[in-house]
Backbone as CSV, one residue per row, in Angstrom:
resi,resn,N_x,N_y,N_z,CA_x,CA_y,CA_z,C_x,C_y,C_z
1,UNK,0.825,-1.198,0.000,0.000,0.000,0.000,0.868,1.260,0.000
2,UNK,1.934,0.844,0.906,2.779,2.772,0.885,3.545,2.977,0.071
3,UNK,4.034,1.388,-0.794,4.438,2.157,-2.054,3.547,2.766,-3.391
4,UNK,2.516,2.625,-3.635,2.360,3.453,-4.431,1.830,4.914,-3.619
5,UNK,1.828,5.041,-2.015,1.765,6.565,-2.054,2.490,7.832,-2.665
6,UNK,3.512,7.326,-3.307,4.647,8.718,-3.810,3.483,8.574,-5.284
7,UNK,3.332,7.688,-5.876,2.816,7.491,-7.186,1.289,8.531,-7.186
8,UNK,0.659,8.026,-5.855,-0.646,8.787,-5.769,-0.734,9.978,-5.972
9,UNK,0.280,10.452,-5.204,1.033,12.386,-4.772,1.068,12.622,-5.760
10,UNK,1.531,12.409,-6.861,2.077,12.381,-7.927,1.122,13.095,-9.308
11,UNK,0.365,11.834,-8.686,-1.070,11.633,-9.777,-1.979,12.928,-9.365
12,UNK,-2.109,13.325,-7.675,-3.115,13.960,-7.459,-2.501,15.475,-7.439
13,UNK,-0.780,15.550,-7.668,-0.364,16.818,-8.513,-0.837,16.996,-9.557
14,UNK,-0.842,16.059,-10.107,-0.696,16.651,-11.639,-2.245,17.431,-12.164
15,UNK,-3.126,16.387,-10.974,-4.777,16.686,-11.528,-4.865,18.590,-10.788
16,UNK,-4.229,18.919,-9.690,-4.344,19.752,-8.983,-3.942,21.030,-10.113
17,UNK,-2.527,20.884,-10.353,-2.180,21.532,-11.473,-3.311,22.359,-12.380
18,UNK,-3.682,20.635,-13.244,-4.472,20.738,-14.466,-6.076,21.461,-14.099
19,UNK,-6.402,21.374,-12.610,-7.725,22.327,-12.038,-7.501,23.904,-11.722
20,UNK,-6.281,23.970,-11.211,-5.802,25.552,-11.164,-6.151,26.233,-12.921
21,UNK,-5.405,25.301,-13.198,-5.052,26.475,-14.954,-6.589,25.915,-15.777
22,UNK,-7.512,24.876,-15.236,-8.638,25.514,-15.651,-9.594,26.282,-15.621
23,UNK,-8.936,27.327,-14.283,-10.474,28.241,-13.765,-9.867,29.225,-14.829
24,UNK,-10.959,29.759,-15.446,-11.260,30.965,-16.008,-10.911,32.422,-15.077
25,UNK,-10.623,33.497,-15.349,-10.302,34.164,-15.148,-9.091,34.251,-14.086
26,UNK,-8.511,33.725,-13.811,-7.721,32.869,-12.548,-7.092,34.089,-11.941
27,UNK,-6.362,35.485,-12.223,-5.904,36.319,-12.467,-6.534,37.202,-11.584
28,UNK,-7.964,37.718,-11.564,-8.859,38.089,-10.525,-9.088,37.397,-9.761
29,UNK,-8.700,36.155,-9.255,-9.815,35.225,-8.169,-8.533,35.394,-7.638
30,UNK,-6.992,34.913,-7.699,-6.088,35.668,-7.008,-5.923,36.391,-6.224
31,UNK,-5.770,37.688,-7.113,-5.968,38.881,-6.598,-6.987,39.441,-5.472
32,UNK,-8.080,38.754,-5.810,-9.185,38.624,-4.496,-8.833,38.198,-3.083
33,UNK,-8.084,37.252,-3.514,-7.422,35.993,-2.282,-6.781,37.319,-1.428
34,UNK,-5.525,37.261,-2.181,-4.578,37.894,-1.790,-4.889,39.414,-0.697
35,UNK,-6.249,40.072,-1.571,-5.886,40.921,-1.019,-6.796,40.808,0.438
36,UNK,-7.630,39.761,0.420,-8.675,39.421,1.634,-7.327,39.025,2.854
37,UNK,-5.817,37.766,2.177,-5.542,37.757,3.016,-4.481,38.939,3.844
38,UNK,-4.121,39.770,2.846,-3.520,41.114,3.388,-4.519,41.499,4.603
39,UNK,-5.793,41.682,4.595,-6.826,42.504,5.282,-6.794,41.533,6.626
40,UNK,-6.414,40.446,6.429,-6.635,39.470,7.879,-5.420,39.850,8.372
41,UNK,-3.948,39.558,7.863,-3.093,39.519,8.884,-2.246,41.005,8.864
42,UNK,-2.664,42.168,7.758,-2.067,43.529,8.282,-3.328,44.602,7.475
43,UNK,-4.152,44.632,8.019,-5.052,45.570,7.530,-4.670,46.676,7.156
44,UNK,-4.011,47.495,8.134,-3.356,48.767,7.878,-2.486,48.752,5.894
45,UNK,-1.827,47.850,6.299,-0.922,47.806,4.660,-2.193,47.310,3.570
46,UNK,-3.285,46.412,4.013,-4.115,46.637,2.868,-4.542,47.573,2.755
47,UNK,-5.274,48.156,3.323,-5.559,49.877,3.205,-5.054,50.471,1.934
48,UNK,-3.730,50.367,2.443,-2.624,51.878,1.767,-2.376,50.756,0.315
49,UNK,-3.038,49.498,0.102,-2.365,49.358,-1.188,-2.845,49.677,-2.321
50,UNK,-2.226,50.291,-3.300,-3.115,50.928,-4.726,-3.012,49.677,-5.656
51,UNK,-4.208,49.806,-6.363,-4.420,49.097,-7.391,-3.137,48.448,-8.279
52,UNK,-2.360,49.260,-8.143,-0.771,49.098,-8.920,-0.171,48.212,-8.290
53,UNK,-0.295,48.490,-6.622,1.141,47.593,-5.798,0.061,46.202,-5.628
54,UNK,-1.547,46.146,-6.007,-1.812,44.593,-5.582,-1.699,43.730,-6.872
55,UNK,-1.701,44.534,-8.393,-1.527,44.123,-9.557,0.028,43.330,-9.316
56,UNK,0.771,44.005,-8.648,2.495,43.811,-8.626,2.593,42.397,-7.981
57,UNK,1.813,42.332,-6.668,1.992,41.416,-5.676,1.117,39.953,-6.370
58,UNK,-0.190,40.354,-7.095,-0.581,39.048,-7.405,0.315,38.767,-8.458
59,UNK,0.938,39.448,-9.479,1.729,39.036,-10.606,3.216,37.938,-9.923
60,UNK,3.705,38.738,-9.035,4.392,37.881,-8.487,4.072,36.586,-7.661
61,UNK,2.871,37.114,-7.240,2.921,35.600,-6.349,2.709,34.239,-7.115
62,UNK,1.718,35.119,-8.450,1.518,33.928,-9.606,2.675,33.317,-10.025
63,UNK,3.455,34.236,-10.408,4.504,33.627,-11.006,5.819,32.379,-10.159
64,UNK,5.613,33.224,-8.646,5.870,32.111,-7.549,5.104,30.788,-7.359
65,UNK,4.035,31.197,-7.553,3.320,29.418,-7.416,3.888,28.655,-8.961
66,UNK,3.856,29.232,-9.823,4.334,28.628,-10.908,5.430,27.434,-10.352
67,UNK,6.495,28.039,-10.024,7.838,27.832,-10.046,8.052,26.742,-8.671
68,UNK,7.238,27.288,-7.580,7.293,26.315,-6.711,6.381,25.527,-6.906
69,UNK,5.183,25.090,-7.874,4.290,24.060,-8.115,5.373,23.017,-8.921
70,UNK,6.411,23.628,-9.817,6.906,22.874,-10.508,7.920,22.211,-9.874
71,UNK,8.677,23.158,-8.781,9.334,22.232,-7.967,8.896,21.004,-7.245
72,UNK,8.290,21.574,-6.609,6.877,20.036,-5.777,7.039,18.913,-6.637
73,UNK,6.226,19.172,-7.805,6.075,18.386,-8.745,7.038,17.460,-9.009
74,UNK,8.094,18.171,-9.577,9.220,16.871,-9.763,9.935,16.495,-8.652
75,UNK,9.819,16.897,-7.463,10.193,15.958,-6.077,9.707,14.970,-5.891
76,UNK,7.879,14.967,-5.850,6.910,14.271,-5.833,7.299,12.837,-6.676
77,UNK,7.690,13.523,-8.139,7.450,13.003,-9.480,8.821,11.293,-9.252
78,UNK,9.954,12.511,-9.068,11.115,11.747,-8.586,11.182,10.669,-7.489
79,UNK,10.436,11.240,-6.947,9.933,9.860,-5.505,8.753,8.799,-6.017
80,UNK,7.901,8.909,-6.936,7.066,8.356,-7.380,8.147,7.367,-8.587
81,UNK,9.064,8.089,-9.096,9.783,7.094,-10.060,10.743,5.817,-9.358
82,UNK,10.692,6.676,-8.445,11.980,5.592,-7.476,11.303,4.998,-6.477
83,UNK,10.136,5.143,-6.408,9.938,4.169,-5.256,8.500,3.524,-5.552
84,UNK,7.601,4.069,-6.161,6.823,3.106,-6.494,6.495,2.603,-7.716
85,UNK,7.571,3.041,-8.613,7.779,2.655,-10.223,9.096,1.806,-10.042
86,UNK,10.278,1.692,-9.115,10.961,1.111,-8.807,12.550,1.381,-9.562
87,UNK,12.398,2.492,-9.729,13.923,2.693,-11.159,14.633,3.609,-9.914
88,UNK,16.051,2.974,-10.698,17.390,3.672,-10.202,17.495,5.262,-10.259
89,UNK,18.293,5.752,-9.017,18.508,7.412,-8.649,18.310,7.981,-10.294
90,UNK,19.126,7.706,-10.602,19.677,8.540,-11.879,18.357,8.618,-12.813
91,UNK,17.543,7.476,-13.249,16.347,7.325,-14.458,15.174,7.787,-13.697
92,UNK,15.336,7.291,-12.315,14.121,8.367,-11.792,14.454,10.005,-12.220
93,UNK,15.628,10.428,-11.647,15.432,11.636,-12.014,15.210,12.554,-13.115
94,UNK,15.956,11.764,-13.921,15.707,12.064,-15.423,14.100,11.975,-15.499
95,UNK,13.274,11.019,-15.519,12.112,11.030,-16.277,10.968,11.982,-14.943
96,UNK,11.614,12.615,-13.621,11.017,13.350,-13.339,11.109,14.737,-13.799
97,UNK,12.344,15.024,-14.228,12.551,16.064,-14.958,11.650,16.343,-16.397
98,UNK,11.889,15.024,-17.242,11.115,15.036,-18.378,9.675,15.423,-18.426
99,UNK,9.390,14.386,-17.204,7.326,14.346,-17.335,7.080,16.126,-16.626
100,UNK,8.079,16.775,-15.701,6.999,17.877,-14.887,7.427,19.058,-16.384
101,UNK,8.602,18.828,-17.191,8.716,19.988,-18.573,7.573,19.368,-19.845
102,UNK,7.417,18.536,-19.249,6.348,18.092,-20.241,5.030,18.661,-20.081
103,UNK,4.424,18.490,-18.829,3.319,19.024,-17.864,3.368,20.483,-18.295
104,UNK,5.121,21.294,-17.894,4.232,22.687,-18.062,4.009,23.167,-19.260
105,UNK,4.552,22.409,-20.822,4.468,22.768,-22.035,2.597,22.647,-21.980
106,UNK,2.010,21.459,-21.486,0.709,21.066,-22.430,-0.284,22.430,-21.372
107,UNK,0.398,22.452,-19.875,-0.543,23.372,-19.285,-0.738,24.687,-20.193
108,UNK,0.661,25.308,-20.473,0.495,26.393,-21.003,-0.668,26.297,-22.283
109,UNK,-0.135,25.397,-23.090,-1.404,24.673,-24.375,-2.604,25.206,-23.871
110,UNK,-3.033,24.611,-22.904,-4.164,23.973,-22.244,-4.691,25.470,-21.845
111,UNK,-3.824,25.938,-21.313,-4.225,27.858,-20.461,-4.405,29.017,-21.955
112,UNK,-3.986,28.249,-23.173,-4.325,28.999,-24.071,-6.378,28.883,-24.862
113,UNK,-6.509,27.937,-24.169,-7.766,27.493,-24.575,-8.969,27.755,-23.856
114,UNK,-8.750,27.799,-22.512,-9.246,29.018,-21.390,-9.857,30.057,-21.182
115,UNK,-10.904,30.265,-21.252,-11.041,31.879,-21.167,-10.689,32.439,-20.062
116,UNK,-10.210,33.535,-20.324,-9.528,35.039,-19.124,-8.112,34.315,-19.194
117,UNK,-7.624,33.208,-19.653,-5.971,32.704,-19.622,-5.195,32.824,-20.858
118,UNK,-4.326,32.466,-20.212,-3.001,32.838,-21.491,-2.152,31.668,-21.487
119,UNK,-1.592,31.549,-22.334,-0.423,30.079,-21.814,0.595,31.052,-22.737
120,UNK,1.731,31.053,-21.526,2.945,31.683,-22.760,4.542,31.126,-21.722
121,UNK,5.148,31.754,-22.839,6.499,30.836,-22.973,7.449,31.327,-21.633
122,UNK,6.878,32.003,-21.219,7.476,32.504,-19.912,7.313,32.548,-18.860
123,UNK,5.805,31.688,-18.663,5.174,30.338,-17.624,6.555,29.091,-17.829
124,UNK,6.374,29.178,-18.699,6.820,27.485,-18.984,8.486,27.823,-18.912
125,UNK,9.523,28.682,-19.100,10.604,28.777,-18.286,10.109,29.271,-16.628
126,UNK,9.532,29.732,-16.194,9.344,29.748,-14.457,9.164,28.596,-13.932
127,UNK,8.093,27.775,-14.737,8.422,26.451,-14.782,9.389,25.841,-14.773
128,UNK,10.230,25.293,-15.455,11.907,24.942,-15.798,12.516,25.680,-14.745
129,UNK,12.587,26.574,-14.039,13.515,27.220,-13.487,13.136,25.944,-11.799
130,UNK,12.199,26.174,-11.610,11.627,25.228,-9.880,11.931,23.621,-10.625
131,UNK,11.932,23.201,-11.856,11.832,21.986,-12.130,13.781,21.797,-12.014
132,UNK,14.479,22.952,-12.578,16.035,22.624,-12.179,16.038,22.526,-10.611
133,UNK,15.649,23.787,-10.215,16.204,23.540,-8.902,15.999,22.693,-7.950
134,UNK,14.949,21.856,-8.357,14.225,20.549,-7.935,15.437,19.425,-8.309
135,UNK,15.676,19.551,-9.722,16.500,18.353,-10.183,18.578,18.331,-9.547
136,UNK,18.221,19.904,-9.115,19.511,20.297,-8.656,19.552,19.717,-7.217
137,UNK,18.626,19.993,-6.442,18.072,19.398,-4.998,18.515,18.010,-4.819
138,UNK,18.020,17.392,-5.896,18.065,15.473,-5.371,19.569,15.682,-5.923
139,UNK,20.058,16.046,-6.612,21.539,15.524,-6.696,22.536,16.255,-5.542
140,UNK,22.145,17.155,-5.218,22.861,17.714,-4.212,22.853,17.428,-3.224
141,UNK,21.396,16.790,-2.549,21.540,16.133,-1.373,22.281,14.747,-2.044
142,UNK,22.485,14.019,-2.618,22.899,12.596,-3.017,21.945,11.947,-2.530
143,UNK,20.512,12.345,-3.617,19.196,11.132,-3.347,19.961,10.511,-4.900
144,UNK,20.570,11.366,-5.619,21.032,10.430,-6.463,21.907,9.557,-7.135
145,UNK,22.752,9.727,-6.505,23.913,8.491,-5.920,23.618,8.241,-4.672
146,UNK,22.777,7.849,-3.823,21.645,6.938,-2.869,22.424,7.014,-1.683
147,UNK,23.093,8.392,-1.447,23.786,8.193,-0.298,22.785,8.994,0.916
C-alpha cells in the first residue's frame, strides 16, 4: 500500500495543477485571495495598497506558485519514479525532470484554450527554473547516488 503513495502524490499533482489552470479568469480570483488575506493579517498595509502595488503582488505571487508548483512536482514526481515505479537514482530523475517539462508545455497549451488565460512561454521557463532547482536538490543532497 505505501508504495504506491509517492505514485498517488504524484497523480493527485498533476490533476491539482491541471484544475488551477482551468479556472477561467484565474488572475482576478487571485488577486481577491490575496488581497482578503492582506486585510486578515495587516489591515493597515491593505488599506494603503493601490491598485498598482496589488496588480504587482498578485503578478508575483503567480509567477511564484508557478515555479514552486513545478518544484513540488518533480520531487513528488522523482519519488514516485523511485519508489513506487521502482527505477534507479539517476532514471528516476531524469524522467522526473522530463514528465513535470512536459506538464508545463501542455498546461500552457491547455491555459491557451481558457477563457480570461493565457499560456505563454514565460510560464513554462518559471516552470523549468523550480523543475532545475528541484533536479539540482536530489543531486545535491545525493538522493542520487543513494547516499
Amino acid at each position: 500500500m505505501t508504495r504506491w503513495l509517492p505514485a498517488t502524490l504524484w497523480v493527485g499533482m498533476l490533476l491539482v495543477i491541471f484544475y488551477f489552470s482551468s479556472q477561467a479568469g484565474s488572475p482576478e480570483n487571485s488577486a481577491g485571495w490575496i488581497l482578503g488575506f492582506l486585510r486578515w493579517i495587516a489591515p493597515s498595509l491593505a488599506e494603503r495598497l493601490t491598485p498598482e502595488h496589488l496588480q504587482l503582488l498578485n503578478y508575483l505571487f503567480r509567477k511564484l506558485g508557478h515555479g514552486t508548483g513545478y518544484f513540488l512536482l518533480t520531487l513528488v514526481g522523482y519519488w514516485a519514479f523511485r519508489y513506487s515505479f521502482g527505477m534507479d537514482a539517476p532514471r528516476a530523475r531524469r524522467w522526473a525532470i522530463i514528465t513535470s517539462f512536459i506538464r508545463a508545455v501542455l498546461d500552457e497549451i491547455h491555459q491557451a484554450f481558457v477563457p480570461g488565460r493565457t499560456g505563454t512561454p514565460v510560464d513554462v521557463m518559471i516552470d523549468a527554473v523550480g523543475i532545475a532547482l528541484a533536479a539540482w536538490l536530489i543531486r545535491r543532497r545525493g538522493i542520487v547516488r543513494g547516499r
